[in-house]
N, C-alpha and C positions, 0 to 999 in steps of 0.2 A: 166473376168473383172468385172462381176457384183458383185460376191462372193466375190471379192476386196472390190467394193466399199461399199456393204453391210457390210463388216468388220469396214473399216473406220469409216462408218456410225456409228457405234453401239458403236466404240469405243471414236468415239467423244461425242457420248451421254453418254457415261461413264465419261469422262471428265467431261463433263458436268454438269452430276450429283454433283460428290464430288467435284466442285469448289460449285455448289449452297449450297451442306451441310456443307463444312469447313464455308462457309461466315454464314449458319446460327449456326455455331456452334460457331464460334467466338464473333458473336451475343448475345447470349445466357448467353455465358463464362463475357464477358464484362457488362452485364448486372446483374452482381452477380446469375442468374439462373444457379449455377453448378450441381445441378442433372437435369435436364433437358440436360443441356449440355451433362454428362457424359450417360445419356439413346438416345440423338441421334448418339454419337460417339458409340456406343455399338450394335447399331442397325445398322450401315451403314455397308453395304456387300463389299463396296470397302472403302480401304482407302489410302490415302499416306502419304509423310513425312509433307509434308505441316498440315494434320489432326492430325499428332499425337501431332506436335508442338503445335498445336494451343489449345488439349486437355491438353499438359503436362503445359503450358504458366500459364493457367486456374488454374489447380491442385494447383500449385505452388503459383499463387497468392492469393488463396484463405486460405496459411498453410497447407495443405493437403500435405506435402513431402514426406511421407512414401506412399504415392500412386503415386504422381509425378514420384520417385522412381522406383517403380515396373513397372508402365507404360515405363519410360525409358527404364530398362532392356529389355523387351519382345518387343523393338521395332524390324522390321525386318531389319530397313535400318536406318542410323541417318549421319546427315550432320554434320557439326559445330555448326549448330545454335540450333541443339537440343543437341549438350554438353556443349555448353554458357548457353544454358536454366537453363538446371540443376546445373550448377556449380554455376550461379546465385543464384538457389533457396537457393540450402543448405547455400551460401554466406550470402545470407540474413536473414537466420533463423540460425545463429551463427552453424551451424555445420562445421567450418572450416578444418576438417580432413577429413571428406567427400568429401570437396569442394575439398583440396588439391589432395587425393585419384584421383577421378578424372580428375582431371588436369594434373596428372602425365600421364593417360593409354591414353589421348586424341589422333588421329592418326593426326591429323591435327590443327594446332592450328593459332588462328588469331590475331589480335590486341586485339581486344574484348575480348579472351581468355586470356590476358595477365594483361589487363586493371583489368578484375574481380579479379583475383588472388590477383593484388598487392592490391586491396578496400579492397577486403576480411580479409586479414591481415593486412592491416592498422585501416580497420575500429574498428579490435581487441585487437588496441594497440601492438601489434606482428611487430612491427618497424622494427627488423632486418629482419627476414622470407621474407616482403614487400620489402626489401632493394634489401635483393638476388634475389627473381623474378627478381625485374627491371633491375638486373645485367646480369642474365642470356639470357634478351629478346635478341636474335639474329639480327644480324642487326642493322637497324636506331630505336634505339629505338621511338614510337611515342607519340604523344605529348598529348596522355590521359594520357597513361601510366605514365609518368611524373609527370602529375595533380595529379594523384590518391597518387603518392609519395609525393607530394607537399601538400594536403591536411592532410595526414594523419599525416606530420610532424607535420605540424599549429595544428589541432585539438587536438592532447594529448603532445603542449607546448615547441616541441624542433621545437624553430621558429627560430634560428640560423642554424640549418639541411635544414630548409625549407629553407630560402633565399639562402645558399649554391647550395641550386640543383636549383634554380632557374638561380643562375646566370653560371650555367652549363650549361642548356638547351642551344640545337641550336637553336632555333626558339623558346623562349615561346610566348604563344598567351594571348588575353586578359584574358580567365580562369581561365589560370596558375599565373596572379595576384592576383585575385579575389581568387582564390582557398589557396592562401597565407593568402592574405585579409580576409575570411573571418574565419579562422582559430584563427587567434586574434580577431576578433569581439566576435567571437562563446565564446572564453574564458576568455571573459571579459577584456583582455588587451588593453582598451582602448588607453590609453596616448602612448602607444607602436604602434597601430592603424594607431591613427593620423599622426605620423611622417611618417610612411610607406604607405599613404595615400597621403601626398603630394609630395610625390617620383614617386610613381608610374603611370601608363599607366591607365588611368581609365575610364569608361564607365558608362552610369546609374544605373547597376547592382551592380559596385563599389561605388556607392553614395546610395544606398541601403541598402549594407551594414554594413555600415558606421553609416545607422539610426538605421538601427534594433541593432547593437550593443550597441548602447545610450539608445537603449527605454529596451533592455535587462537586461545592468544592471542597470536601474531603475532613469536613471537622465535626465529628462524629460526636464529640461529646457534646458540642452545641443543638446537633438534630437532635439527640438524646434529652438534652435538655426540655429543648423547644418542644417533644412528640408529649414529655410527662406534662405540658401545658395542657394540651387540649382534653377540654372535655370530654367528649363521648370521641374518640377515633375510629374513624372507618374501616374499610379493610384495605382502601388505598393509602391510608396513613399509617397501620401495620407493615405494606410489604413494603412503602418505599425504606423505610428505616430497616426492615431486614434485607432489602438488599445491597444498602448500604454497606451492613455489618458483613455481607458477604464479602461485596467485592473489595472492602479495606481489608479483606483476610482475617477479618473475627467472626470465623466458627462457631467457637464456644456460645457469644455473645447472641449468633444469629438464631443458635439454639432454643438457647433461652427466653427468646420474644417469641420463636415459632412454637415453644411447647405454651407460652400464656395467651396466645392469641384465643380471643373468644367464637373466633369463627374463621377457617381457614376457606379458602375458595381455592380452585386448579391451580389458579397465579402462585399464591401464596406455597403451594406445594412443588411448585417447579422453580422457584427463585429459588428453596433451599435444596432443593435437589439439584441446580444448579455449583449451590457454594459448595455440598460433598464433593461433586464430581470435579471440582478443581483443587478442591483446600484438602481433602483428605484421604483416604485409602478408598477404591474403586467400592470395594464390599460394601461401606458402609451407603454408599451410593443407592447400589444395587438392594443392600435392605429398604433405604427410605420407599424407595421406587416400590417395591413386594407390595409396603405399608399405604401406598396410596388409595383413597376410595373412589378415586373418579382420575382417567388419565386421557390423555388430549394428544394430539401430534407433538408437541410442545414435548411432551413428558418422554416420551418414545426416542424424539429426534435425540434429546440432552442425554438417557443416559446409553444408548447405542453410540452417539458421539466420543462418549466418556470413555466405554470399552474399547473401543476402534481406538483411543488415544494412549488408553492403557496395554495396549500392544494383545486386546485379548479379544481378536478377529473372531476364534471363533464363537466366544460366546456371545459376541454382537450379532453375530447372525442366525444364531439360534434364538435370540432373540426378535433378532427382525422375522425370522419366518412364523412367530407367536401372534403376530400381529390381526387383532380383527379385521383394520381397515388398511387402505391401501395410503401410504406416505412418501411422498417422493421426499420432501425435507431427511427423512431417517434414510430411505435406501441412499440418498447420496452422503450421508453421513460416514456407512458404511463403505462406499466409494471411496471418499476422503483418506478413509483406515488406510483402505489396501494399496493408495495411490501413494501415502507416506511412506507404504516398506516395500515401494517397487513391484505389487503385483497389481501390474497394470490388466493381467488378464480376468483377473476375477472381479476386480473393477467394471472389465469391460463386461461381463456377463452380466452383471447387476444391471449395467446400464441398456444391454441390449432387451434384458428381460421385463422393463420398466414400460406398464400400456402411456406412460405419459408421461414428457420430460420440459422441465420448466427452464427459464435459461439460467439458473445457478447450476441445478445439474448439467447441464451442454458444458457450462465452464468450468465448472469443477474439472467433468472428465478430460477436455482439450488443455486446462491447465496441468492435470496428472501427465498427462502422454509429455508433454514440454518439459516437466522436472525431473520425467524419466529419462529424456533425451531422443524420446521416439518421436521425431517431429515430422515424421512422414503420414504418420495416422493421427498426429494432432490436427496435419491440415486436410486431410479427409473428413474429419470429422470436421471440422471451422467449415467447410463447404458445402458439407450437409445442413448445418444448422439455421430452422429458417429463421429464425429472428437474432441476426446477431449484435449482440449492446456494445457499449465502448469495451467494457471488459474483454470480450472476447478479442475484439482486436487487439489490444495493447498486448495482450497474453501470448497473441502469436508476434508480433513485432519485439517483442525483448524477448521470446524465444530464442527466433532467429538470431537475433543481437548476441543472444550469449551464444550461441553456437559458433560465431564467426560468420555466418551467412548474411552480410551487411548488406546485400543486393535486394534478397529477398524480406529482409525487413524493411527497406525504404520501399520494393514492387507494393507491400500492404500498405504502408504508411500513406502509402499516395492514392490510393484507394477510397481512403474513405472518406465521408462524405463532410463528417463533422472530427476534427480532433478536439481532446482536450489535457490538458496540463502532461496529465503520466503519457499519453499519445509521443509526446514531445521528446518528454525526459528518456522513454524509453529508446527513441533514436538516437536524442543527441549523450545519451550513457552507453547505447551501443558502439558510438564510433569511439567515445572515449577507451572503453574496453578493448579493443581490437586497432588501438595505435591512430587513429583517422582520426587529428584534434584538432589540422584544418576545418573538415566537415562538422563538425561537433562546433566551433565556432559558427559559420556558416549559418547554419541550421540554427543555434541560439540566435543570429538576427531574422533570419526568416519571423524565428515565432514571436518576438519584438513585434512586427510591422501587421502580426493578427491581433486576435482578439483574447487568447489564450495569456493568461498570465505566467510569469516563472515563477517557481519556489525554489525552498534551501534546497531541492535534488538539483534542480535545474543549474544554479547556481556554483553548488559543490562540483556538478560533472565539467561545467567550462572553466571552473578554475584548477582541475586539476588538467585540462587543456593545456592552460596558459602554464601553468606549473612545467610539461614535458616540453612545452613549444620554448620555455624560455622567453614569453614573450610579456616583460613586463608592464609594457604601457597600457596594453589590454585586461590586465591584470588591476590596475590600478582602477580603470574604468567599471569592470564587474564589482571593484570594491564601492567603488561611492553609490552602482546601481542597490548595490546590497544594504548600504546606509538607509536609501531613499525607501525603498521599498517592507523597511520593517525586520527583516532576516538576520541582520546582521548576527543579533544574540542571539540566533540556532545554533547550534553547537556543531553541526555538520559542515554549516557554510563558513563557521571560523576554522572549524582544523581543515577545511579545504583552503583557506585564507593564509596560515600557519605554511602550510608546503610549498604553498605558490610563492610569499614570498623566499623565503629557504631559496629552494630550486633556483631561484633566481638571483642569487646571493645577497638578498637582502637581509639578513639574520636578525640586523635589530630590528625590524617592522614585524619581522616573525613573530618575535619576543614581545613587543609590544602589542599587536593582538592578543597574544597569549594571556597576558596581563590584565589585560583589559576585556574577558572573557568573563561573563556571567558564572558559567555553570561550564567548568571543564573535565570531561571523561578519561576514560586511558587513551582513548583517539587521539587528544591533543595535546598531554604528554608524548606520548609517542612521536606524535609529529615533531613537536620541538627536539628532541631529543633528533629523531633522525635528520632532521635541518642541521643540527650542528655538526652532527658528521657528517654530513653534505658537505659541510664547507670546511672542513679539515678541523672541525674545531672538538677535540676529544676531550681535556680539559670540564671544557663548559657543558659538554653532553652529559658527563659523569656528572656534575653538580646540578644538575637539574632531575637525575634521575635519583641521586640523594635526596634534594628536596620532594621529590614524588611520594619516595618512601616517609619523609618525614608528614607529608598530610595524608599519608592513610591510604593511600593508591597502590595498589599490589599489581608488580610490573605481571607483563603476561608473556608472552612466544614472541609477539611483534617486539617489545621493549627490547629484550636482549637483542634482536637481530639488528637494533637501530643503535646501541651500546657498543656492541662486539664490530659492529663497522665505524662507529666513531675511535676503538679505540685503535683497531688496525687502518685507518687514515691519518691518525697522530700519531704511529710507531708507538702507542703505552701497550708493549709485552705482556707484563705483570699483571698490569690493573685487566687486560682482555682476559689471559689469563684466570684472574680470580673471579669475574664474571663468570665464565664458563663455566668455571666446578662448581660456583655456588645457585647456579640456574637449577641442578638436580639436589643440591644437599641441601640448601635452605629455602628453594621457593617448588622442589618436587617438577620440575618442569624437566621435560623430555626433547635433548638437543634434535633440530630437526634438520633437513639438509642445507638451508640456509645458516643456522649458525656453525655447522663445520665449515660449511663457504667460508664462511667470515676470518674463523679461524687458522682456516691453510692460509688464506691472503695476508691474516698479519703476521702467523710465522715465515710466511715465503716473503716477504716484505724486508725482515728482519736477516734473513739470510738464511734461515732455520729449516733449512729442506726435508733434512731426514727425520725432524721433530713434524713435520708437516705430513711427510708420507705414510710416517707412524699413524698420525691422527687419522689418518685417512682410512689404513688399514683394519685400526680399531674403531671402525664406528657399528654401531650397534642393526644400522640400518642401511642401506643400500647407496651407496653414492650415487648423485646424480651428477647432470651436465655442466651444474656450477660450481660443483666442487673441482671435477677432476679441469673446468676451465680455471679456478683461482691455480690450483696448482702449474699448470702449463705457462699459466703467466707469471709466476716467480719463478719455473723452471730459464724463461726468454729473460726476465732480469739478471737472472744467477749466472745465465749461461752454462745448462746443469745438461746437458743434451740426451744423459740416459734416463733423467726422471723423463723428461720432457717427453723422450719416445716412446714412455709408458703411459703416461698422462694424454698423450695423442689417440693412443689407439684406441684408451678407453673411450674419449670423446667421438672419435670415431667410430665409435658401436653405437652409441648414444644419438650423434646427430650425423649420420653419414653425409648430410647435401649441405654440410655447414662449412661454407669455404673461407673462414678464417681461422679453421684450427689449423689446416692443410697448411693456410700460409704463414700460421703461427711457427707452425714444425719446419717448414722450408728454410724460413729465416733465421732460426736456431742454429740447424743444421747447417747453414752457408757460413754464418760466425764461427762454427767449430771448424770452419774449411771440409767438411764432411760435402762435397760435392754433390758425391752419389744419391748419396739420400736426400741432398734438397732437392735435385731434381726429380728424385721419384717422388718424392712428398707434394711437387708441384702437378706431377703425370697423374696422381691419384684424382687432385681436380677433375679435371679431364674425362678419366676411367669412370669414376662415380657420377657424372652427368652434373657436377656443380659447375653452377655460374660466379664466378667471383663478383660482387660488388665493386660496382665503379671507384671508389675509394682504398680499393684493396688492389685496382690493375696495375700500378705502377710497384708493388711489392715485390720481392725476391731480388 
């Protein structure tokens, strides 16, 4: 009997133990501490399903699914609720073949198991797949399941499917309206809304949605309207309407509802202290903030974000060291600060000094070190980092990309396990950047033949491929993909559309995009404008930059450098001319080395050497390699040989291993019969270790 109860004994203390460790482990997990968490589940000598759950919950919520995963598999014993877990996770982190995978081997399956399936594939747009589950659910089908149908119709727009099954259901409850409802909010079909609005069964969740639909897409006076309808308003029908009034940039207005509100909560005090710290002077921020009676990470992260933005580091961190509790949201905030004005080091002490780092902080700080150019401690850091997301990756693949280092962004690029859209774009825009529009083709069919779709980046980068390659028919082909897929009226994928034809001397198809352009920016002025002097056409370039001015478009730095080259392509003197002086007297613009380029080219064009050399002398700023190369190339028209051998040499400071100025001067030099000097000018080749360009060997 005693050996009984001594067993008991021990065995409740067992018990007893791992409910105390699951509660602090759940603790832990919920408190965003997942290595802590994962070293006291690792260390517990007893554990059960309740502990695994509560570590795999954790996992999972944190992104971590390929551990989530593994933890799964190796469990010894699993309920329902630890393959709803899982099916959840991957659910949520779009791995929905996994999700399904598992859904299939389930040995027991629940409402909740049913419910996930059909979100999962609705949430995917995967309508039919969603359809079938709910077809297949056994029994009374229940009335999430339904929801999750009834949502996913509304949300991607077949709201005829959705009232169908609505008016199927045996029982729908108020949800299942609202889950209708809010389907056409979410998709902006207001006036479609309303009528289904005043049909339906509604509740103040339904008069909610209703606002946030109005303040969504942007017609403020109608939320306004619609909030003085309702009866008694909550405090969720307060703040969506004051944040509305924030982020259309009515201050004043968000004001004024935040001083009548009958009852302010945390939310309510950080949405407006949100709109100070964008809409108005930092102080008045920093008073709301003073005036707060309850303040939350929320409130800490917004306005140390604010200061860090307002360039006033240090009062952000006099403030962050105010702090009760410990926030990595605000310490990386303040990271953010010092990572925009290049002190990457005190960044980096933040970061070192952090007991705990979440992966927005990892990316933050390996994105800082990328923008600064320090890509040798961004990938120290990328290798440390144990959980890395797509973000981190694409961060260091268009790093490398913009740095020129094409090799080592395709070494990551192929790395990884899964890509996705920006994964792509940032390859196939690095080789565009760095002249490779072979491979930037290439690569845009690889990602074709996956599963990854293109967008207008994707789009804009291989047309501006085609645009250098000269390569119309391919051109023509990105254009109908561009039809097909919806893109076309993004404003990026037509001024990339705009060049390509140009470039390719299609001018009218240029024009006719142009035209037939939704919503045109300076981008696609600009483009037309520089297409026509692409094609010698200065004339039509002016007249279009006329018409720019006449709808209200104030030309910028790009305009003129696309003017001042159409005008020196069609010899118009004068009219370049007046462009130029009127770039600083009537639009305050500051000539930059590109429009003196432009410049010397149409006076050295015209014959006007010593008016060119002038310009050159008087510029306010430093010439560079394209100026003093236009000059050398009207000096080789004019056959001017003493400009020419001052314009070499400058170029020759400038790009010493460039062996076509070498053989620009040689050639000069051999036309004035100046012997001597063309062959030294060819010996310099030579001496400075340049390689002539096969196109250049048969010169002199």
């Amino acid at each position: 009997m005693a050996a009984a109860a001594a067993t008991k004994v021990t065995a409740a203390a067992a018990a007893s133990a791992v409910f105390r460790s699951n509660k602090e482990l759940t603790r832990l997990a919920r408190s965003g501490q997942l290595a802590a968490a994962r070293r006291l589940f690792d260390a517990m000598p007893l554990r059960n399903t309740v502990t695994y759950n509560a570590m795999l919950s954790a996992l999972a919520r944190h992104g971590r699914i390929d551990e989530a995963r593994a933890l799964f598999d190796g469990m010894p014993g699993r309920n329902t609720v630890s393959w709803n877990a899982m099916i959840a996770a991957l659910s949520d982190h779009g791995r929905v073949a996994d999700a399904r995978s598992l859904f299939d081997r389930m040995p027991v399956r629940d409402e909740f198991s049913w419910t996930v399936m059909v979100s999962c594939y609705a949430r995917g747009g995967d309508l039919e797949l969603a359809r079938d589950v709910l077809d297949r659910m056994p029994g009374d089908k229940c009335t999430a399941c339904y929801n999750a149908m009834i949502s996913g119709y509304a949300k991607n727009g077949r709201f005829d499917d959705a009232m169908k099954l609505l008016r199927e259901m045996p029982a729908p409850d108020l949800v299942s309206w609202n889950s209708a409802l809010a389907g056409l909010t979410q998709s902006g079909e207001m006036v479609r809304a309303v009528q289904f609005f005043d049909e339906m069964v509604k509740d103040m969740t339904s008069w909610n949605l209703m606002l946030a639909g109005f303040v969504r897409t942007g017609d403020l006076n109608a939320a306004s309207s619609f909030f003085a309808k309702i009866e008694s308003p909550n405090v969720i029908s307060w703040v969506t309407l004051l944040n509305g009034y924030c982020r259309a940039g009515r201050i004043a207005d968000a004001r004024d509802l935040f001083d009548r509100m009958p009852e302010r909560n945390v939310v309510a005090w950080n949405v407006m202290l949100d709109g100070y710290v964008h809409l108005s002077p930092i102080e008045e921020a920093c008073k709301l903030f003073d005036e707060m009676p309850i303040k939350n990470s929320i409130s800490w992260t917004t306005i140390i974000s604010g200061l860090a933005r307002a360039g006033k580091l240090q009062e952000a961190k006099d403030l962050l060291d105010k702090m009760s509790f410990n926030c990595v949201a605000a310490k990386t905030a303040l990271m953010h600060g010092y990572l925009q004005r290049n002190m990457a080091d005190d960044a980096r002490r933040i970061f070192d000094g952090m007991e705990v780092h979440d992966t927005v902080c990892w990316n933050t700080m390996i994105s800082g070190y990328v923008q600064c150019g320090i890509l040798e401690e961004a990938m120290l850091l990328f290798q440390r980092m144990p959980n890395k997301d797509m973000v981190s990756w694409n961060t260091m693949i268009a790093g490398y990309a913009q740095d020129g280092q094409m090799h080592k962004a395709i070494g990551i690029f192929r790395r990884m396990n899964r890509r996705n859209t920006v994964s792509w774009n940032s390859v196939i825009s690095g080789f565009v950047q760095n002249d490779r529009f072979v491979d930037a083709l290439h690569h845009f069919m690889l990602m074709r033949r996956g599963t990854n779709r293109a967008d207008w980046s994707t789009y804009a980068s291989c047309l501006r491929a085609c645009a250098n390659l000269a390569v119309l028919h391919v051109g023509r082909q990105l254009h109908n993909l561009l039809v097909r897929s919806g893109h076309i009226n993004d404003s990026f994928a037509g001024n990339a559309l705009i060049s390509t034809y140009a470039k390719c001397g299609r001018i009218l198809e240029a024009k006719q995009i142009f035209d037939e352009m939704v919503y045109k920016d300076i981008v696609s002025w600009n483009a037309l404008i520089d297409g026509y002097a692409s094609n010698g056409q200065g004339t039509e370039a002016i007249a279009v930059f006329r018409e720019m001015e006449a709808n209200g478009v104030r030309p910028d730095e790009v305009t003129f450098v696309g003017i001042l080259s159409a005008c020196s392509h069609a010899g118009l003197i004068d009219e370049g001319l007046f462009f130029f002086y009127s770039m600083t007297k009537e639009y305050l613009l500051k000539p930059v080395a590109e429009h003196y380029a432009c410049m010397v080219d149409l006076l050295g064009r015209a014959g006007k050497l010593n008016e060119a050399f002038e310009l050159v002398q008087g510029m306010q700023i430093q010439p560079n390699a394209g100026v003093w190369g236009a000059l050398l190339g009207a000096c080789h028209m004019h056959k001017n040989h003493e400009l020419a051998q001052l314009a070499a040499e400058r170029l020759s400071e400038l790009e010493p291993r460039k062996a076509s100025n070498y053989v620009l001067l040689s050639n000069i030099s051999a036309e004035a019969g100046k012997w001597d000097e063309s062959e030294k000018a060819r010996a310099s080749i030579k001496e400075k270790g340049v390689n002539k360009p096969p196109g250049l060997a048969g010169s002199t």
